[in-house]
TITI-496492 format. One record per residue (C-alpha): x, z negated, y negated; residue number from 1. Coordinates in Angstrom, 1 decimal, decimal comma. Layout:
<nodes>
X:X Z:Z Y:Y pos:NUM
...
</nodes>
This chain:
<nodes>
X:-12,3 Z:25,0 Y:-36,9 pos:1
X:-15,1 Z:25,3 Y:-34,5 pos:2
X:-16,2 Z:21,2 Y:-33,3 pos:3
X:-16,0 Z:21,5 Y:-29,8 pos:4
X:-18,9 Z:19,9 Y:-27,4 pos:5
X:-18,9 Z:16,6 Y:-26,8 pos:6
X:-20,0 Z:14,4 Y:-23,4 pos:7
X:-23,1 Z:11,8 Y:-23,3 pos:8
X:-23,6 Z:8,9 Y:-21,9 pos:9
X:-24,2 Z:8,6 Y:-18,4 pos:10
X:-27,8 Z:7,2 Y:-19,2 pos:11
X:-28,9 Z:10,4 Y:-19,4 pos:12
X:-28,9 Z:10,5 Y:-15,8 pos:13
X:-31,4 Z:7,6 Y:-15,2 pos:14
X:-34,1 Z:9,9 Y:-17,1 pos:15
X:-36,5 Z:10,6 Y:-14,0 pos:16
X:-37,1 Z:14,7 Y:-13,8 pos:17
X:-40,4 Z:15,5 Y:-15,9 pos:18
X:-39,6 Z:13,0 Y:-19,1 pos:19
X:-37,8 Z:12,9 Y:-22,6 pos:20
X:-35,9 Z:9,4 Y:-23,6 pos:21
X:-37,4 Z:9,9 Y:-27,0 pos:22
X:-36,8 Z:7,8 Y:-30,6 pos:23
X:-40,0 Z:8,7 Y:-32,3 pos:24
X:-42,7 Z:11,8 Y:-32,5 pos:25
X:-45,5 Z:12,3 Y:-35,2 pos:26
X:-47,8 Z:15,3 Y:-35,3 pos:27
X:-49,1 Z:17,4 Y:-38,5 pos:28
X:-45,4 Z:17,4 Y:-39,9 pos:29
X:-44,7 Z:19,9 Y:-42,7 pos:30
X:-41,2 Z:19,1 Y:-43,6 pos:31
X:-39,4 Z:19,4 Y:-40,2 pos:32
X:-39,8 Z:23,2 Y:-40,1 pos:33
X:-42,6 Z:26,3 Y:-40,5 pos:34
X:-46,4 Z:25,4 Y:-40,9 pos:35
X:-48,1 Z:22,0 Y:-39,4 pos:36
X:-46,2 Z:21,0 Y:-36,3 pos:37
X:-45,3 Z:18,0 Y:-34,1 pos:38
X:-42,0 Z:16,7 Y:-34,3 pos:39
X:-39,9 Z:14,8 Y:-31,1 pos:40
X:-36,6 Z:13,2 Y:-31,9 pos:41
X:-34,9 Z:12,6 Y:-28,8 pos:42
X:-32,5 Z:9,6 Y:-27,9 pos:43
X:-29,0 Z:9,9 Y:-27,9 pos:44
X:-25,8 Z:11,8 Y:-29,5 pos:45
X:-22,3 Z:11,6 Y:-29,0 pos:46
X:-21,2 Z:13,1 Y:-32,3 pos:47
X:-21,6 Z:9,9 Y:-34,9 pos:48
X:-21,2 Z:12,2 Y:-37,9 pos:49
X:-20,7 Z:10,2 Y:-41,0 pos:50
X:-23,6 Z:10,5 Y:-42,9 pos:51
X:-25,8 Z:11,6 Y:-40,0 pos:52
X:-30,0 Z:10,9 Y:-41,2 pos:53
X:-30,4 Z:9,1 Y:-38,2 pos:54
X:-28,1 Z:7,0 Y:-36,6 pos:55
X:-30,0 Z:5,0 Y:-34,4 pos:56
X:-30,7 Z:8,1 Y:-32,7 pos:57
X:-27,0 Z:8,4 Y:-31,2 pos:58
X:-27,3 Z:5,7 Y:-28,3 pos:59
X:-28,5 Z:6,7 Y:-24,8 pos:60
X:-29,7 Z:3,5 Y:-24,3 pos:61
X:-33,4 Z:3,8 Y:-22,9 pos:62
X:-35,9 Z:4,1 Y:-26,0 pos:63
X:-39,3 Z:5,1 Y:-25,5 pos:64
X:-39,7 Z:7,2 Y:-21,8 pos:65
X:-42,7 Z:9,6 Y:-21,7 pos:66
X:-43,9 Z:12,1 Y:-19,8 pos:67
X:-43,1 Z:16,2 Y:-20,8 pos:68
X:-47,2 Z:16,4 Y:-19,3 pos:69
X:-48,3 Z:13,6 Y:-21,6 pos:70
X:-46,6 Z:15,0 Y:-24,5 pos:71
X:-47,8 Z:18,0 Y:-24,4 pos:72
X:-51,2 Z:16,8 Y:-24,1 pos:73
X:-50,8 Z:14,6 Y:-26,9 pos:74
X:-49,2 Z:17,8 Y:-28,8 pos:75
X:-52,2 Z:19,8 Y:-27,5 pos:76
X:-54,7 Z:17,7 Y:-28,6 pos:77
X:-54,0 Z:17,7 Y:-32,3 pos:78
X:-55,4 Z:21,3 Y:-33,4 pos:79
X:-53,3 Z:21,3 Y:-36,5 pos:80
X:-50,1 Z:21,1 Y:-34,9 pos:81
X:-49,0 Z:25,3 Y:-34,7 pos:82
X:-45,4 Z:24,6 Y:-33,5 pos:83
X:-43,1 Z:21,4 Y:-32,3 pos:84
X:-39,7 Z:20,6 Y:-33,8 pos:85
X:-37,0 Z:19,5 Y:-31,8 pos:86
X:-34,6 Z:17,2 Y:-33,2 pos:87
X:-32,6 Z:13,7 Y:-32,5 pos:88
X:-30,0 Z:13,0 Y:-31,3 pos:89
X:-29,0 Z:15,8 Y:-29,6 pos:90
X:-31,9 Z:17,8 Y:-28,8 pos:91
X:-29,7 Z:20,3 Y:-25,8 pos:92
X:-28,8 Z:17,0 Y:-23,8 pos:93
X:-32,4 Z:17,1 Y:-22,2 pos:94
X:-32,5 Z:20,3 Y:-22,2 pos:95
X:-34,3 Z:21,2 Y:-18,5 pos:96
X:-37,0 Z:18,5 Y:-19,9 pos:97
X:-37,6 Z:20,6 Y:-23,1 pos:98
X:-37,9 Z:23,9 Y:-22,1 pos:99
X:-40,6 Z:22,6 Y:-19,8 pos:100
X:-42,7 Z:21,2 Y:-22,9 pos:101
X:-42,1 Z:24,2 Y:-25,0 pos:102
X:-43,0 Z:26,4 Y:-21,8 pos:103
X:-46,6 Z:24,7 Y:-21,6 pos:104
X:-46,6 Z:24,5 Y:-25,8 pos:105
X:-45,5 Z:28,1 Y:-25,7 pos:106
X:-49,0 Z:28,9 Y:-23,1 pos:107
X:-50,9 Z:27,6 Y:-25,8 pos:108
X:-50,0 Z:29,5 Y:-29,1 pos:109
X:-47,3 Z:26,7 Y:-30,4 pos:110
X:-44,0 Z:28,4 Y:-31,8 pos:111
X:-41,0 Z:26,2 Y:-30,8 pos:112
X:-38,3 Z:25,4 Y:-33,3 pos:113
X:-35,2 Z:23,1 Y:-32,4 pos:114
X:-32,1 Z:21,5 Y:-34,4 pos:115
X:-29,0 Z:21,1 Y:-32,6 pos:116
X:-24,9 Z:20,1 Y:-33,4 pos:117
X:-23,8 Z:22,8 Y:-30,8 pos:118
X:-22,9 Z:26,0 Y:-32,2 pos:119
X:-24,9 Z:28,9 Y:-30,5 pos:120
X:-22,1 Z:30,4 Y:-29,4 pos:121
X:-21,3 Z:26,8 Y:-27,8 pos:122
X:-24,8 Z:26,7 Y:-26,0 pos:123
X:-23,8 Z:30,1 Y:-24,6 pos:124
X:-21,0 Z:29,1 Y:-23,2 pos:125
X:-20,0 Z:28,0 Y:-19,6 pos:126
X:-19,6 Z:24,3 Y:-21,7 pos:127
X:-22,7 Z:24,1 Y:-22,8 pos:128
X:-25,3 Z:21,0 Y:-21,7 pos:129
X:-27,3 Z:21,9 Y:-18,3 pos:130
X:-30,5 Z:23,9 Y:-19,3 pos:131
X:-29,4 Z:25,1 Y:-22,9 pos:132
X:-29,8 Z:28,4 Y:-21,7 pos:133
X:-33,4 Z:27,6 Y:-20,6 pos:134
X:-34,5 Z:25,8 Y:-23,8 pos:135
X:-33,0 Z:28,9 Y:-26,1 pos:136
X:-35,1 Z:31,1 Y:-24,1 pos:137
X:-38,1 Z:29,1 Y:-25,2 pos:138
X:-37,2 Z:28,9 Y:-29,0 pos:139
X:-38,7 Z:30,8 Y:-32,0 pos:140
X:-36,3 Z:29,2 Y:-34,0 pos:141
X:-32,5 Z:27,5 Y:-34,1 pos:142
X:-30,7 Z:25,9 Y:-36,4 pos:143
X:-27,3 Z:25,1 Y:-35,7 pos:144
X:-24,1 Z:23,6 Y:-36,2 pos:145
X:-23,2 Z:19,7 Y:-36,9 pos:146
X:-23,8 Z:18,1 Y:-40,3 pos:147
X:-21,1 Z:17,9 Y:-42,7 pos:148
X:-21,2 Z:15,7 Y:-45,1 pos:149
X:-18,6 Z:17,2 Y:-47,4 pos:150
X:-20,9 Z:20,4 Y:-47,1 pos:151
X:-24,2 Z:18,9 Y:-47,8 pos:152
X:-26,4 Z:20,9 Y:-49,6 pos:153
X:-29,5 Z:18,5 Y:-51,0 pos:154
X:-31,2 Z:21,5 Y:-52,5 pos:155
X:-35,2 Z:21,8 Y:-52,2 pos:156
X:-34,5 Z:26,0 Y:-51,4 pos:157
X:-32,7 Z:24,9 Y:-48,7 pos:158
X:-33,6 Z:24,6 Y:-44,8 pos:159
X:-30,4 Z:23,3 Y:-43,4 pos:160
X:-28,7 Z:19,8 Y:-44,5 pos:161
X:-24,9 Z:21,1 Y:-44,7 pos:162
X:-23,9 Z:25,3 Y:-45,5 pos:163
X:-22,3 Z:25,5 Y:-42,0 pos:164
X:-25,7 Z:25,0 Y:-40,2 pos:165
X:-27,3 Z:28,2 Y:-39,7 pos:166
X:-31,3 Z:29,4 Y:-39,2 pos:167
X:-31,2 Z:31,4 Y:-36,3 pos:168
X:-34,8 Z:33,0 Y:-36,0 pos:169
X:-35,8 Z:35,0 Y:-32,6 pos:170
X:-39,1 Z:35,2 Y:-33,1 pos:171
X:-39,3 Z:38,1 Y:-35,8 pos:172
X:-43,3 Z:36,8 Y:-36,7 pos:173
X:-41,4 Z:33,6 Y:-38,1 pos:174
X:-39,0 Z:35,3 Y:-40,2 pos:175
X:-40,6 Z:35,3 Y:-43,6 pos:176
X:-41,3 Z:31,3 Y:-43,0 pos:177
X:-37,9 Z:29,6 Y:-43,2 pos:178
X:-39,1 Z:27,9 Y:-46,9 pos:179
X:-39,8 Z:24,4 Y:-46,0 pos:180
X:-37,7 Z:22,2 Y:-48,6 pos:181
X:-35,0 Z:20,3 Y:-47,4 pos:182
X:-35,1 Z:17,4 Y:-50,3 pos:183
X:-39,2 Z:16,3 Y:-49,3 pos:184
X:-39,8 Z:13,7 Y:-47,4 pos:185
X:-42,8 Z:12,4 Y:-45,6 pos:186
X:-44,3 Z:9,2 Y:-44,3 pos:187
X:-46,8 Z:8,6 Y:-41,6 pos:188
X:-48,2 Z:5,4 Y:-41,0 pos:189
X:-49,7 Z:4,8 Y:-37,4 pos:190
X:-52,0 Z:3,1 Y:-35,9 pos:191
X:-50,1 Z:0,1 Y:-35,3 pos:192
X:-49,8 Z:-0,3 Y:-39,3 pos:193
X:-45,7 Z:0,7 Y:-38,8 pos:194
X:-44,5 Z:3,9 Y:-40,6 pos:195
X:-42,4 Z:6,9 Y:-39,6 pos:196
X:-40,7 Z:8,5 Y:-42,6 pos:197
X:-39,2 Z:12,0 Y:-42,0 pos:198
X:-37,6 Z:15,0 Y:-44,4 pos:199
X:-34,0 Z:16,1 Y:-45,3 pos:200
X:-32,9 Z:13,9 Y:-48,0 pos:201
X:-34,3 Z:10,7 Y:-45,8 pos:202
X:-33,4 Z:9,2 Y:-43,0 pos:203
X:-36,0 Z:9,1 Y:-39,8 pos:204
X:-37,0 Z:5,5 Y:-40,7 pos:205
X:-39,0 Z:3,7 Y:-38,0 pos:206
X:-40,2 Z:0,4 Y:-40,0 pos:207
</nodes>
């Protein structure tokens, strides 16, 4: 049975036009999807599915407001980044914001990739968030569908968390990349001395 969409918060609509409510971003990732890319977890999703990675990703309280210009700077300015990865939260509820960055990522060379817990056919639809239509125009990549914990996968040949999800590539250049492990895990540590760690099998963990 096909989950239908779900509504957000009406935070989202204090989001001033031209910024992302984000919960963390790191550059040079190479577990979040093809090559050496950025990666921008936005704030907020409606779903709470048990045994979602990242939890405190599902409020639309306020986290960290920023700029689609400055983040594309940032993006920009780290030459090892070759794509950005979209995830969350719910990556389709800013929508309009996102297909603004990958539109001036996009100008530059990046490829853009995005998770989501719509169905395609759902962000095709008359239901689907404002803009999805807009940011699936910009993507290289998809991968869709909620995560199921009774279907989770934990395999290192696998891209997707749960064997519902499914890769969706539009960018034929892309399609003999999909072979990024879905059991390794990363950890940045920023300047700050705090640490980001990111991949599959762990949660987003902002300590």
């Amino acid at each position: 049975m096909e989950i239908q969409p779900t509504h957000p918060s009406p935070t989202l609509l204090e989001i001033p036009p031209g910024y992302l409510n984000i919960m963390g971003y790191v550059d040079e990732s190479e577990v979040n999807g093809p090559g050496c890319r950025a990666v921008i977890w936005v704030q907020g999703c409606p779903r709470a599915c048990p045994g979602c990675f990242n939890p405190e990703s599902w409020p639309f309280e306020m986290n960290q407001l920023i700029a689609v210009d400055t983040l594309a700077e940032q993006i920009l300015s780290k030459p090892q980044n070759t794509g950005v990865t979209f995830s969350g939260g719910e990556p389709f509820w800013q929508a309009p914001a996102l297909a603004a960055l990958a539109r001036k990522l996009k100008a530059a060379g990046l490829n853009v990739m995005s998770f989501t817990g719509f169905t395609l056919k759902q962000l095709q639809s008359d239901s689907a968030p404002p803009g999805s239509q807009e940011l699936l125009a910009q993507l290289d990549i998809l991968i869709d569908g909620p995560f199921v914990e009774s279907l989770a996968i934990n395999s290192p040949n696998s891209p997707v968390s749960s064997s519902n999800q499914r890769v969706n590539v539009f960018n034929p250049a892309l399609a003999e990349q999909i072979t990024w492990a879905s059991d390794q895990i990363e950890i940045h540590i920023l300047k700050d001395g705090s640490r980001i760690v990111t991949g599959y099998r762990g949660r987003l963990e902002l300590t």
